[in-house]
N, C-alpha and C positions, 0 to 999 in steps of 0.2 A: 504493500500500500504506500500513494503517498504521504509525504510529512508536512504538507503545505497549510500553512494555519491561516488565519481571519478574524478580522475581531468584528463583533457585533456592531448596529447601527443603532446609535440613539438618541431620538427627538424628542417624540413628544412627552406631557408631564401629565400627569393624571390626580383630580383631585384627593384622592384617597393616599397616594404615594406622597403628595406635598404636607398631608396631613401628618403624616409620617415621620417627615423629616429628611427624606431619602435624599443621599445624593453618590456621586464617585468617589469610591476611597482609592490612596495610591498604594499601589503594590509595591512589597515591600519581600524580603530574604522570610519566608512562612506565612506569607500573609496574600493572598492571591488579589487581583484589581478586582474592584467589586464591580460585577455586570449588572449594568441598568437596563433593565428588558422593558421600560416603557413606550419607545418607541422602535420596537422588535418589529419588521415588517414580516407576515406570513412567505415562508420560504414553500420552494419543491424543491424535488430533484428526480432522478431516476429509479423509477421502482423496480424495474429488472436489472439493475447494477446494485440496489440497494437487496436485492432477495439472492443474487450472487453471493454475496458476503455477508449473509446472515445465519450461514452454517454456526457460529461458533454462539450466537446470542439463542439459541433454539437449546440448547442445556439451560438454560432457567426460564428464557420464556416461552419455549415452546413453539413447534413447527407455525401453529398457527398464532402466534404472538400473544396467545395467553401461559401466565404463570403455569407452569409445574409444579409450585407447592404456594401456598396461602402468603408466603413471606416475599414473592417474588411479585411486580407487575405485570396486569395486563399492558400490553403496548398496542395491542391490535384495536382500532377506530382511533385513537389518539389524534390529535389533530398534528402535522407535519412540522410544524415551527414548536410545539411543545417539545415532542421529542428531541428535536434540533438542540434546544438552546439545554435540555436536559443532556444531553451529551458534548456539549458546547462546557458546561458546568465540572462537567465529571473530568473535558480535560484542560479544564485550566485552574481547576485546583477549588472551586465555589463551593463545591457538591461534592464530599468525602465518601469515595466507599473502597476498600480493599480489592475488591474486585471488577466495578468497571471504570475504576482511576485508572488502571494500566490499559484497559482494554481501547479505553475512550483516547489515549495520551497516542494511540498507533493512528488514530485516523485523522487523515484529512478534512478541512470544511466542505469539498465534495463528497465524499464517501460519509461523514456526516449526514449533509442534506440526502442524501439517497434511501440512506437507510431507513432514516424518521421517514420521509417518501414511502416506504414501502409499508411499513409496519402501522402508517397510518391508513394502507390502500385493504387492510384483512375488515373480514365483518369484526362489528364490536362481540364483546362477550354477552349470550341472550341471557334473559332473566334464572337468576335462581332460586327455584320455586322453594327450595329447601332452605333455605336462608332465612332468619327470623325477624320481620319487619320492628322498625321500633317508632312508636307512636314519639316518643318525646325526641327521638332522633328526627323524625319528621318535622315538626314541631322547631326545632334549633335550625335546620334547614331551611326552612321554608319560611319561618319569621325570628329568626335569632329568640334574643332575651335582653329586651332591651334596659331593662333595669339591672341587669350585669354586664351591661354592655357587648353582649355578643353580638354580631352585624348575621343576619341572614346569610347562609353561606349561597343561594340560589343569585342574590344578589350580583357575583360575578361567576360562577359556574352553573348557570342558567338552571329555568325553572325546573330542567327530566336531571340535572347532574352532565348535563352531555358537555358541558365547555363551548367553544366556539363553535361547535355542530349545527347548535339551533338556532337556523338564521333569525327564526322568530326574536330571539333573545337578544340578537345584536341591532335587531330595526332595519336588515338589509341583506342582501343578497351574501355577502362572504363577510367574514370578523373586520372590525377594524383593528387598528394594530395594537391601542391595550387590551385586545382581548386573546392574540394570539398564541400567545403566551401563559392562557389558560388552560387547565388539565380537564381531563371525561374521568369524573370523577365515579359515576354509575357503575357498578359491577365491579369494583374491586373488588379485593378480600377482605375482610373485616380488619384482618390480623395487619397488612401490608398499611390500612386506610392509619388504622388506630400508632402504628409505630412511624408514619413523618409525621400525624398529628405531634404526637412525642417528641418527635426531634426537631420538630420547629418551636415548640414550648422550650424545650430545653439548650435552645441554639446551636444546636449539630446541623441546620440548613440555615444560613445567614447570608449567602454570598449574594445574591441576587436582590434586587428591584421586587419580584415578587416574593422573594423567602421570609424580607423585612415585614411586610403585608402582612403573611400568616404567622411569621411571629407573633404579630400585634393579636390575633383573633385565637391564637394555641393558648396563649399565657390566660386568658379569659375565660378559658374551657376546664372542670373540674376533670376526675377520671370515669366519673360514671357520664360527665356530656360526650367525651372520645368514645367511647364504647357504645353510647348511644348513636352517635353519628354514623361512626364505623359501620355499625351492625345495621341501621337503616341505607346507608350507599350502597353496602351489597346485598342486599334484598333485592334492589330495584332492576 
């Protein structure tokens, strides 16, 4: 593969991110540039060069880019700029994991965009009937808690969970670009939902524009509201 890198593009400012405080930090000897994904424009790339070289991601997430076990993510319906800037993260050091820091640090920003390409072009994962709905997970979803200040998570991962999917959600035909950079949150694992709710409470996900966000909305959330959430996202 090649080793050719790219750095992201960033304009616009989002009122919730201003709210926040967000801005560029400088990279430093352990401390990686902080990527600001507010103005992330939606990427493609090749999905039969990105399905080439998705032999080696298919041991965790599986042939058809759902998880092989509860701890792993689905990738498949993802939107193509999530993924992206999700492996954008993993290789420039935002987004800490053991195992797709090295994997992420071998690819190119084409081989990048390809891959998210592809693994956005599989059906999403259908419903699991077996999965235990949660009325108060619904409920933190769909109107927060505004006397503990939780924000509605539908608010920017639309009203089904789907992320930039439902054009209905964005007022138009394709995402604008703070929304591109939103996850399809619908059908995860409980297990996967509940452990980055965890590591954005706990600041193990910092680097980015958006990990500041759910920072702000993880610290807000008890252990029974994660568990509730969790367990209502994969239901659906």
């Amino acid at each position: 593969m090649h080793t050719r890198k790219s750095s992201l593009h960033g304009v616009a400012v989002t009122t919730a991110a201003l709210a926040l405080g967000l801005g560029a930090a400088v990279a430093s000897a352990g401390n990686p540039a902080f990527l600001d994904l507010r103005g992330q424009r939606p990427v493609s790339g090749d999905a039969a060069a990105g399905k080439a070289q998705s032999t080696v991601c298919s041991a965790c997430h599986g042939t058809s880019g759902l998880g092989v076990s509860p701890m792993f993510p689905n990738l498949a319906g993802q939107s193509a700029t999530y993924l992206y800037v999700q492996l954008k993260s993993f290789n420039g050091g935002q987004r800490r994991n053991p195992v797709m820091a090295p994997m992420a640090a071998a690819l190119d920003d084409a081989a990048m965009r390809d891959l998210a390409t592809y693994f956005a072009s599989l059906p999403a994962k259908p419903r699991d009937g077996a999965a235990a709905a949660s009325p108060r997970g619904a409920l933190l979803f769909k109107a927060g808690d505004p006397a503990r200040g939780i924000p509605p998570c539908q608010g920017c991962h639309g009203k089904a969970g789907e992320g930039p999917r439902s054009a209905a959600d964005v007022a138009g035909d394709a995402p604008r670009p703070p929304w591109s950079t939103i996850p399809r949150l619908r059908g995860q694992s409980a297990v996967y939902l509940a452990k980055a709710l965890h590591d954005f409470r706990g600041g193990e996900r910092a680097g980015t524009s958006n990990a500041r966000i759910m920072q702000g909305v993880a610290k807000s959330l008890d252990e029974a509201d994660i568990q509730a959430l969790a367990d209502y996202l994969a239901s659906q």
